[in-house]
N, C-alpha and C positions, 0 to 999 in steps of 0.2 A: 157666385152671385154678388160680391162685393161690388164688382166692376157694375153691373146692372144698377145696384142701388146709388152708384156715384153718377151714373150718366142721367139715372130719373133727380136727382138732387140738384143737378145744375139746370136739369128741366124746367124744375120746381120754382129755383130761382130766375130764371130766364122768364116765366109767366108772371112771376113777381112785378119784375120789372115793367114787363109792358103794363100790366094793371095801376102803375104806383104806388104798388105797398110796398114792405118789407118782408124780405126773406124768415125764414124762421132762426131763431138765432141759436139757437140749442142745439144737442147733437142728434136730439131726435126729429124725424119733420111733423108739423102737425096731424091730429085724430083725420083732419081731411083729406088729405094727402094718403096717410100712410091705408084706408080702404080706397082711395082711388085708384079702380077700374087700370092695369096697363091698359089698354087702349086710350080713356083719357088723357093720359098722361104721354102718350105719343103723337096725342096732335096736337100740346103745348110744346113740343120738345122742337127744336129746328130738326132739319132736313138730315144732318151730320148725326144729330144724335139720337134718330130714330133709327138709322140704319145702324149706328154701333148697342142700339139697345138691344133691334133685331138680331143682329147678329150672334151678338153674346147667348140669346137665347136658343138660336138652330144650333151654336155650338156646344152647350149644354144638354140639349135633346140626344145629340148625333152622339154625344158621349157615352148614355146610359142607352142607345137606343137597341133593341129586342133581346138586350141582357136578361136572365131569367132570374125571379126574384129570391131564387135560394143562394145569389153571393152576398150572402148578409155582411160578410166582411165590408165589402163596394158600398152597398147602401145604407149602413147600418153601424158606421165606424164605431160608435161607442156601446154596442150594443153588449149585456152580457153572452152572448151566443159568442160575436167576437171577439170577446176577452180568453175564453174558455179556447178560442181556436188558438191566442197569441199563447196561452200556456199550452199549448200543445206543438207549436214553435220551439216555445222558449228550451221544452224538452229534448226536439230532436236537433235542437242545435249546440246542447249542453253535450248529447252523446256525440257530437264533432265539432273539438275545438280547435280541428286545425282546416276547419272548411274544406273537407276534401270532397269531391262531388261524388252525390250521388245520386241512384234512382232508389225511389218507392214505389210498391207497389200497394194499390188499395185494393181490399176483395173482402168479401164478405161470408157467410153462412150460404146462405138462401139469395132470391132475389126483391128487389125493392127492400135493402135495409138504408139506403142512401150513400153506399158508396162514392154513385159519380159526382153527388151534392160534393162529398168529404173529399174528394180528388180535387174539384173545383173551389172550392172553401181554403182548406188546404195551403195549394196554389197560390192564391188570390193575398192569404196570411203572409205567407214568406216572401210574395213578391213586395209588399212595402217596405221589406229591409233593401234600400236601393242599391247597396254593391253585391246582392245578390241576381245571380244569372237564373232565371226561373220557368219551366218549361212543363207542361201538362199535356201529358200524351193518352190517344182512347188505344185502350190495346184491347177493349170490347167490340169486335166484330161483327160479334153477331146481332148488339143491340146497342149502336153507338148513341151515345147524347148529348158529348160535350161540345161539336159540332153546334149545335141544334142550341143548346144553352148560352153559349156565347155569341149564337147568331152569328156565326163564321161560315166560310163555305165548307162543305163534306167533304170535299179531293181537291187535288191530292192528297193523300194523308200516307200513314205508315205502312196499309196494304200497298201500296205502288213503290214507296223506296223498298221496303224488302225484295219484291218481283222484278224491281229494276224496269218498271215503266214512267218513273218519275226519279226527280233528283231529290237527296236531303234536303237542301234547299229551298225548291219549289214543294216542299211537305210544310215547312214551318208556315204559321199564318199569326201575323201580331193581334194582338186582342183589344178593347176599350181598356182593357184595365192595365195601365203602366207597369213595364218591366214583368209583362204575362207573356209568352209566346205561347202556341197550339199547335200540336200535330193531333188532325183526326185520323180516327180510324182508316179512313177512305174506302174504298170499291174493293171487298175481298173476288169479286165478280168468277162466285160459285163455289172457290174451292175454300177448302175448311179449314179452320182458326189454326189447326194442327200441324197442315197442311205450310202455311205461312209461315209460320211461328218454328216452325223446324228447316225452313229453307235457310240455303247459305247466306240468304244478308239481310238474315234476323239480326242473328248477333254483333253484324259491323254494323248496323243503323243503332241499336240499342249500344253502343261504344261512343259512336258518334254525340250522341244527345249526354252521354254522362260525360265526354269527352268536354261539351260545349256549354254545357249548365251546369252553376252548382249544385242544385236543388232539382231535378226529372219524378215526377207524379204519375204514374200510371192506374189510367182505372182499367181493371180486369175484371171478368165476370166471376160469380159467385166459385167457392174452392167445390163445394158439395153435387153442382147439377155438371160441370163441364171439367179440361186437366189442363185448360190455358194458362191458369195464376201455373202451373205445376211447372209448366217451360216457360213461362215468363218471369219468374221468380228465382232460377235458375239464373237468370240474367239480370238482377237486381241486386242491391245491396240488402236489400231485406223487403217483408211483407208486413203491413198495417192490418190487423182484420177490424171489422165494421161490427159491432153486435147492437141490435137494439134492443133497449131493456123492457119488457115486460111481452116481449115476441118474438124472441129468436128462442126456440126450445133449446135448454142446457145443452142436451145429448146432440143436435145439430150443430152446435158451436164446438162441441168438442173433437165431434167428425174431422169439421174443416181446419181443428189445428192438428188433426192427428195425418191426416191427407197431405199439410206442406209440410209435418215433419217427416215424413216417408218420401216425400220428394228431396228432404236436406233444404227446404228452405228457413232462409232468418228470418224468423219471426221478430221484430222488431216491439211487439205489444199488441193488445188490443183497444179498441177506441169506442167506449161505450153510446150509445145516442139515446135521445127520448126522454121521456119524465121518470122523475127518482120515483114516484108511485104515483099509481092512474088518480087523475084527478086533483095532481097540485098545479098551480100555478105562481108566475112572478110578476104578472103583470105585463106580461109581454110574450112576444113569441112570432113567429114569421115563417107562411107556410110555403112550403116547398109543391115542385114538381108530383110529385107520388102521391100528395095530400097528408103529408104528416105533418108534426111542427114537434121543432127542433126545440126543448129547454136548457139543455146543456151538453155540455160535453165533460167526458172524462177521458182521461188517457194513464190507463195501464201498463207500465215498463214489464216484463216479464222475464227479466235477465237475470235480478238477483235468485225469484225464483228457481229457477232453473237449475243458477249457481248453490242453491240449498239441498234442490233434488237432487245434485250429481253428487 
């Protein structure tokens, strides 16, 4: 928006001029001006500088346009929601200090805890560290939405490169938000998650993407109702679980880590969402897809753990 405010300032003064006053001489421009109506202020502007106001402005639109409002990170750069996401950055990149790539996988208890949000949040966090390679894959089939959220196209996506009716390649789709790339779901067309997910170029596509990005995001469907996190996780460095506080029942949560450790997957931590108790507030908040709203985030390691119980 800089650019915009300098082309309306040389506007400002250009109307000066024809009038025979003086420009405003401070850095701020005057109470009249600064409510003056954009369109006013387009038809004092010459020819040259209505078209570069114009434009800056479709360029600005075209940026954020049909993005969905739960990447608070994108919209919301200072927000505490996305500070709470940079320490949970800061976390998984302390547990790799020699940048080796890998995938994540996100899954949850149940469904609608906000996984595909926390895939896409996630994402969206690690992509502003700019010499990171950063890539968000739906390996949710059966109810894709990162597609949809990014306002990207649905197909190609990871159904087609594993069946081998598309190329890696032509799967990737770049996103509005910088240093983000997307593989959707795409067209499972009939046959089932299981089905896919065990064919032979499962695991060369999922090599590929760890091959190519430092950082690969997977959102999967909940561990409890489907066993897709069970073979997709299998093919990950580890698994993030999603729990929301004050709605995810204990004995549910514990189902779903008892289910990826019977699969042998790594459980990397759990990722708590929601309010610390019904009814507080910060003075802020930003509602999602599902109709929840997001107050914090916590991110629980569960490895020293672990390393106490053995």
């Amino acid at each position: 928006m800089g650019r915009i405010a300098d082309a309306l300032k040389r506007a400002e003064e250009e109307r000066c001029r024809n009038l025979g006053t003086s420009a405003p001489t401070s850095g701020a421009p005057k109470p009249s001006s600064v409510f003056r109506p954009m369109n006013a202020a387009l038809e004092t502007a010459s020819r040259s500088e209505r078209r570069e106001i114009k434009d800056l402005e479709e360029e600005s639109l075209r940026v954020v346009e049909g993005l969905s409002e739960s990447l608070v990170p994108f919209f919301e750069r200072s927000s505490l929601v996305t500070e709470q996401y940079r320490s949970l950055r800061t976390r998984l990149l302390s547990q790799n200090p020699n940048y080796e790539h890998r995938i994540i996988a996100i899954t949850s208890a149940v469904p609608k805890e906000g996984k595909s949000v926390t895939t896409l949040n996630l994402g969206c966090i690690l992509a502003e560290i700019r010499h990171l390679k950063v890539l968000v894959a739906d390996g949710d089939f059966r109810r894709s939405s990162l597609a949809h959220m990014l306002n990207r196209p649905a197909n190609p996506g990871l159904a087609e490169v594993i069946s081998g009716e598309a190329t890696y390649e032509e799967a990737l789709h770049p996103t509005p938000i910088p240093n983000l790339t997307l593989i959707p779901a795409g067209n499972s067309k009939g046959r089932s998650a299981a089905e896919l997910l065990t064919a032979t170029g499962a695991l060369p596509a999922f090599r590929r993407m760890q091959n190519d990005f430092h950082y690969t995001i997977v959102d999967t469907p909940p561990a409890t109702t489907v066993t897709d996190v069970g073979i997709i996780g299998q093919m990950c460095t580890g698994v993030i679980v999603v729990i929301r506080l004050h709605q995810t029942h204990e004995g549910v949560a514990r189902r779903a880590v008892r289910l990826l450790q019977a699969n042998n997957i790594p459980i990397m931590g759990c990722l708590l969402v929601g309010r610390d108790a019904p009814g507080t507030h910060y003075g802020y908040g930003y509602g999602y897809g599902y109709g929840y709203r997001y107050n914090y985030y916590r991110y629980y390691d569960n490895t020293k753990q672990d390393q106490e119980e053995a």
